[in-house]
TORPA-4810 file (N, C-alpha, C, O; in nm, 3 decimals):
<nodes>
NODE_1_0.126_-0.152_0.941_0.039_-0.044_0.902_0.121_0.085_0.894_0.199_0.109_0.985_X
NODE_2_0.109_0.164_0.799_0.114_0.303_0.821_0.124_0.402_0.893_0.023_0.470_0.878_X
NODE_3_0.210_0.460_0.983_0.155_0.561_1.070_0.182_0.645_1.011_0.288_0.650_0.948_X
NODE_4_0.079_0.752_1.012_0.049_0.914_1.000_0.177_0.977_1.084_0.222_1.078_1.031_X
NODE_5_0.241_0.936_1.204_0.340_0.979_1.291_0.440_0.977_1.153_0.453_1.070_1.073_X
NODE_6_0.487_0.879_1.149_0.644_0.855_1.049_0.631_0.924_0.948_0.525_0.937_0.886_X
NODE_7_0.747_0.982_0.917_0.786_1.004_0.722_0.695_0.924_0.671_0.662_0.817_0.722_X
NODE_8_0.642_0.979_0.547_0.587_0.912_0.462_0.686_0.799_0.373_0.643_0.700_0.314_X
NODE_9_0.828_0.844_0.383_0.944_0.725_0.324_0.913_0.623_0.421_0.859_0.519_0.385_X
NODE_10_0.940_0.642_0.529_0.977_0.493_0.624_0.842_0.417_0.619_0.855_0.296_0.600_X
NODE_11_0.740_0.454_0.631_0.605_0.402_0.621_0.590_0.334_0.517_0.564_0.213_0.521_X
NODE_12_0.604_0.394_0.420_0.541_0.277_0.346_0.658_0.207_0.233_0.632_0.142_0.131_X
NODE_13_0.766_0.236_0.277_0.903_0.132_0.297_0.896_0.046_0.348_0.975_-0.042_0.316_X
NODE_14_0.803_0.021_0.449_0.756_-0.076_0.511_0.640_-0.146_0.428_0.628_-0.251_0.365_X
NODE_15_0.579_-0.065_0.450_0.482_-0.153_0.335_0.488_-0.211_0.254_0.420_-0.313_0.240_X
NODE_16_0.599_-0.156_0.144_0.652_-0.189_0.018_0.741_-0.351_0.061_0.723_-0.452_-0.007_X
NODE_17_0.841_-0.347_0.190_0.857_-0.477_0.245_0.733_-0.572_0.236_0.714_-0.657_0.150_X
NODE_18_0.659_-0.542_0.335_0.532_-0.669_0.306_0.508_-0.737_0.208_0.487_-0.858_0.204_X
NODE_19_0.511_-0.656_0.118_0.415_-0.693_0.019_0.481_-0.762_-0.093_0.439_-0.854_-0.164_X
NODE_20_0.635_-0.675_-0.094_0.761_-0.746_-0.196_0.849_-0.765_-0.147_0.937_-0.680_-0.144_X
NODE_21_0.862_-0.895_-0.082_0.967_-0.970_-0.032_0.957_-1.130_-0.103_0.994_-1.233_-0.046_X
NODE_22_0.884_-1.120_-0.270_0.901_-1.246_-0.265_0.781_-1.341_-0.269_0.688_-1.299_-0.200_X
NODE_23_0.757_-1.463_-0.335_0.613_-1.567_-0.332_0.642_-1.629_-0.167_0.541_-1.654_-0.102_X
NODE_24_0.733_-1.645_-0.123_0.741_-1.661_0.044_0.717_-1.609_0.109_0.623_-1.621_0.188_X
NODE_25_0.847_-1.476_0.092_0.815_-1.380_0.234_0.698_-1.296_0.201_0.672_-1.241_0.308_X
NODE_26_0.638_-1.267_0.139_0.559_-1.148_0.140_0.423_-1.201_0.183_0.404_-1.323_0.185_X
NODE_27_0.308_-1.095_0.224_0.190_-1.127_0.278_0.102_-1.078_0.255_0.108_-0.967_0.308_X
NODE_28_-0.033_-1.096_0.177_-0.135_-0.982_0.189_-0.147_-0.898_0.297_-0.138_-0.933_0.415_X
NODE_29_-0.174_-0.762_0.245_-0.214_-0.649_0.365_-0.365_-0.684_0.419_-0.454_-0.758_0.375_X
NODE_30_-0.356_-0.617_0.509_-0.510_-0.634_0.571_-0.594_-0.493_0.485_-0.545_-0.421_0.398_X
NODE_31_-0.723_-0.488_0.540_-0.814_-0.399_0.475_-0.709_-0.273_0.505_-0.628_-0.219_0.429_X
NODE_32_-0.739_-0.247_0.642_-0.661_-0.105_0.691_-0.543_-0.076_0.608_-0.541_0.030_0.545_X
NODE_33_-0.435_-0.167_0.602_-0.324_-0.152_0.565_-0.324_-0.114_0.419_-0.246_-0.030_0.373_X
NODE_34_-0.430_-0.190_0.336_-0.460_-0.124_0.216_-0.513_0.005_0.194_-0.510_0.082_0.098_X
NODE_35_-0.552_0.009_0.283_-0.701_0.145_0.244_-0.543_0.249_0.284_-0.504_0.307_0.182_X
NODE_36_-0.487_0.268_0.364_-0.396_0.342_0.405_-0.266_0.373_0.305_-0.235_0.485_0.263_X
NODE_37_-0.184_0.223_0.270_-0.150_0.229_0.165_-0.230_0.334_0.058_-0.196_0.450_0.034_X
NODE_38_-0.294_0.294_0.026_-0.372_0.369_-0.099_-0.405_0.520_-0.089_-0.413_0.596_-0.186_X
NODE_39_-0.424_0.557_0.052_-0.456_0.683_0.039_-0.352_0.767_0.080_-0.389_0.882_0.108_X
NODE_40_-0.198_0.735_0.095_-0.083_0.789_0.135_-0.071_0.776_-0.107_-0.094_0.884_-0.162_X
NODE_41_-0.055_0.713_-0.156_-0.034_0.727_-0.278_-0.102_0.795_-0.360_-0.059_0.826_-0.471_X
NODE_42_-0.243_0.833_-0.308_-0.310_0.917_-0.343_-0.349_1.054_-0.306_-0.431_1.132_-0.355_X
NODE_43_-0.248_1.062_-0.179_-0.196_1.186_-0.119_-0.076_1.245_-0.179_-0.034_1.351_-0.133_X
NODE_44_-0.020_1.189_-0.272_0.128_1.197_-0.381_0.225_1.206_-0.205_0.296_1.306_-0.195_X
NODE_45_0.226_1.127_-0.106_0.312_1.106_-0.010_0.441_1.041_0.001_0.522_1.022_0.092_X
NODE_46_0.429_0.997_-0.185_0.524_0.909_-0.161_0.649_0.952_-0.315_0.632_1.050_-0.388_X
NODE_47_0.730_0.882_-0.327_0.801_0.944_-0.422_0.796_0.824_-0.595_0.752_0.709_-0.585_X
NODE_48_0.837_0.865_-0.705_0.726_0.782_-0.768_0.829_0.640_-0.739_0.770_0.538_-0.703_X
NODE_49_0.921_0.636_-0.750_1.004_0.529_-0.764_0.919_0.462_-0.643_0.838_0.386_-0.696_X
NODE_50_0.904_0.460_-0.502_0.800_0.436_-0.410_0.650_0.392_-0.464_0.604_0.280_-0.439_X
NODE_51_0.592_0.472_-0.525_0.477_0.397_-0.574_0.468_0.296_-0.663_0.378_0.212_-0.653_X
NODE_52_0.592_0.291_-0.795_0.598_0.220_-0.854_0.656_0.067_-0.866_0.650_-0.023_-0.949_X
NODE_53_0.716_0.088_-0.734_0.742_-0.037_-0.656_0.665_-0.094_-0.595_0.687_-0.209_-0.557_X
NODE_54_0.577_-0.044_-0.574_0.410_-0.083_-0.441_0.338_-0.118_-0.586_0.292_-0.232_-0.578_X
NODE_55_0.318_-0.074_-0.686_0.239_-0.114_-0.779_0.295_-0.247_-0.802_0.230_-0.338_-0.752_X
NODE_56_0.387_-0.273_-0.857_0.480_-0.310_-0.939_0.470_-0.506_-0.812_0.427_-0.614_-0.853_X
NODE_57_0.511_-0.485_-0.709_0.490_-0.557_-0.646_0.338_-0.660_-0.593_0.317_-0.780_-0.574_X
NODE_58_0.262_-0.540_-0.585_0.147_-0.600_-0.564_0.096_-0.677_-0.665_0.026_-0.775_-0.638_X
NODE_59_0.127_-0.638_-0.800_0.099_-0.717_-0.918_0.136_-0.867_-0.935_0.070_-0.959_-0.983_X
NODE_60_0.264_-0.865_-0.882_0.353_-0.978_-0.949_0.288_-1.048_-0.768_0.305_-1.169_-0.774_X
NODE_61_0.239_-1.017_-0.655_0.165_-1.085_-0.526_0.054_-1.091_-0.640_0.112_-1.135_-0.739_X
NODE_62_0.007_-1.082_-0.651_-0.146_-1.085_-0.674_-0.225_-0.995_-0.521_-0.192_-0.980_-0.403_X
NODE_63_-0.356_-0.947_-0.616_-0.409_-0.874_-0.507_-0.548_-0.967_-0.408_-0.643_-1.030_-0.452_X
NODE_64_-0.517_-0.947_-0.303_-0.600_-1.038_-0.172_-0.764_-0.959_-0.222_-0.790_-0.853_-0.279_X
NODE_65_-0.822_-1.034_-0.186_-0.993_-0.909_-0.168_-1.008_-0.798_-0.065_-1.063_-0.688_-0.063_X
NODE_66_-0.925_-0.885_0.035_-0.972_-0.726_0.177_-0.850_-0.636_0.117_-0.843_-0.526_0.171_X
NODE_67_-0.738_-0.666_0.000_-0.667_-0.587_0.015_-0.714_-0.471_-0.129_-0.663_-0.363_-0.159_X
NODE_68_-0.825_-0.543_-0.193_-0.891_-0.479_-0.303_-1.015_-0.392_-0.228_-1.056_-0.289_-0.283_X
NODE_69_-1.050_-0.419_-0.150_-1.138_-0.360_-0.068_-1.086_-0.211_0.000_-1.153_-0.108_-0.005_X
NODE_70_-0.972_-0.221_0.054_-0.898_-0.142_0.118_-0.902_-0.044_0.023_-0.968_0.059_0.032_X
NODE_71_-0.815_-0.081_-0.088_-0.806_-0.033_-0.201_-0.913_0.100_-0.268_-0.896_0.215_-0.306_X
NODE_72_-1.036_-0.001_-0.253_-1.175_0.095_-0.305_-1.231_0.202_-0.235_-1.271_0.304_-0.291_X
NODE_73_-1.237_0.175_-0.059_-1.269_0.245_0.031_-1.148_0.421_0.039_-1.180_0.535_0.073_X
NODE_74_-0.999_0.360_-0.013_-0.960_0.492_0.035_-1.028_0.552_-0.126_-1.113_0.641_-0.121_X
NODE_75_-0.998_0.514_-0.217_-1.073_0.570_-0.365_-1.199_0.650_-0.356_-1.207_0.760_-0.410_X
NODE_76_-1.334_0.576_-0.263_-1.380_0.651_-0.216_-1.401_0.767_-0.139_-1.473_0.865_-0.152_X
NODE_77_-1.301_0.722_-0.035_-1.269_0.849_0.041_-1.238_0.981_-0.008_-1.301_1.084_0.016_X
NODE_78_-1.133_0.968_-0.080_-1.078_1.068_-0.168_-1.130_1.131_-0.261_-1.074_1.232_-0.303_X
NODE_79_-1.257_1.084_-0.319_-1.323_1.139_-0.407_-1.451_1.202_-0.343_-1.532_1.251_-0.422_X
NODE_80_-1.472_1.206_-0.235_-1.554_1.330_-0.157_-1.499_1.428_-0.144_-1.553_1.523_-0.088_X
</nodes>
């Protein structure tokens, strides 16, 4: 997950691990991890080469439901 503590680089450098390491190594995120993901990229927290790797990755994973969920909830958030 994300911490709000860390750089926004190392965070979701991490994330970007999870998710693209591969049809092996990699793993769907959980809800949280999405919703967080999503709302650090929609905070422009990240740099684009960073987002476009998190895109770029999640595509070629395919996206989980809790991780489409995650997804919608920070969308919502953000648009209050």
């Amino acid at each position: 997950m994300i911490e709000r503590g860390r750089s926004s680089y190392e965070g979701f450098a991490a994330t970007i691990k999870l998710v693209g390491t591969g049809a092996r190594g990699s793993r769907d995120l959980s809800f949280g991890e999405a919703r967080e993901a999503m709302a650090v990229l929609l905070a422009g927290e990240t740099s684009e080469a960073q987002a476009g790797a998190f895109l770029i990755a999640m595509r070629l994973k395919g996206e989980a439901a809790a991780e489409l969920a995650g997804f919608a909830q920070a969308l919502r958030e953000a648009s209050m």
